[in-house]
C-alpha positions in Angstrom: -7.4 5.2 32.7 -10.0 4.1 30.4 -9.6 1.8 27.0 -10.4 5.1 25.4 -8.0 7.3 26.9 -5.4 4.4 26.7 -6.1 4.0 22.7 -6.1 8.0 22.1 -2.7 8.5 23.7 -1.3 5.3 21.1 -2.6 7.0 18.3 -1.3 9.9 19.9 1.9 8.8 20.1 2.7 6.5 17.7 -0.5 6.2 15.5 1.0 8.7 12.9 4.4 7.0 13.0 3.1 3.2 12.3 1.2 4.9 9.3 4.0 7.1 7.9 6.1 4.0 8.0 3.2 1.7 6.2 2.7 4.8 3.6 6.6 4.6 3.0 6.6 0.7 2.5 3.7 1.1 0.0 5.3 3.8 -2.0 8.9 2.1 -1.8 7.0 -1.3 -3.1 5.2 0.8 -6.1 8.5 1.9 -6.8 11.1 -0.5 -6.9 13.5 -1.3 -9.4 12.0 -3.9 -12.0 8.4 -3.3 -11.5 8.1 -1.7 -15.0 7.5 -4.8 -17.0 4.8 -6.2 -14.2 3.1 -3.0 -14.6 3.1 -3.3 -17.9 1.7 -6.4 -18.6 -1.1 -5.9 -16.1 -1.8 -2.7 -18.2 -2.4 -4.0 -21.2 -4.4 -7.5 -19.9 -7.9 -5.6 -20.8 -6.5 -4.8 -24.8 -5.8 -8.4 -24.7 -7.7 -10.0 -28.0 -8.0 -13.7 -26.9 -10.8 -14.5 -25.2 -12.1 -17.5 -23.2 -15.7 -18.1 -22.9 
C-alpha cells in the first residue's frame, strides 16, 4: 500500500470526522456564554477616538 492510498483511506475514514469535530469546537468557542462583552469591545476598537502616534 502506498503513502497515497494509506492517506486517502484516513481521510476517508476519519478525515470528515476530525473536521466536523474541529468545526463544532470553533462554533461552540464563538458561542459561548460571556463572549458578548469581548466581542463588543473588539467591535468598537476602530471608533475608538484616542490615538497614539
Amino acid at each position: 500500500m502506498s503513502t497515497y492510498e494509506t492517506m486517502r483511506h484516513f481521510a476517508d475514514s476519519w478525515g470528515l470526522l476530525v473536521l466536523a469535530l474541529i468545526f463544532l469546537f470553533v462554533i461552540a468557542f464563538v458561542f459561548r456564554s460571556g463572549s458578548q462583552s469581548q466581542y463588543d469591545h473588539a467591535a468598537r476598537i476602530p471608533l475608538d477616538d484616542d490615538t497614539k502616534v
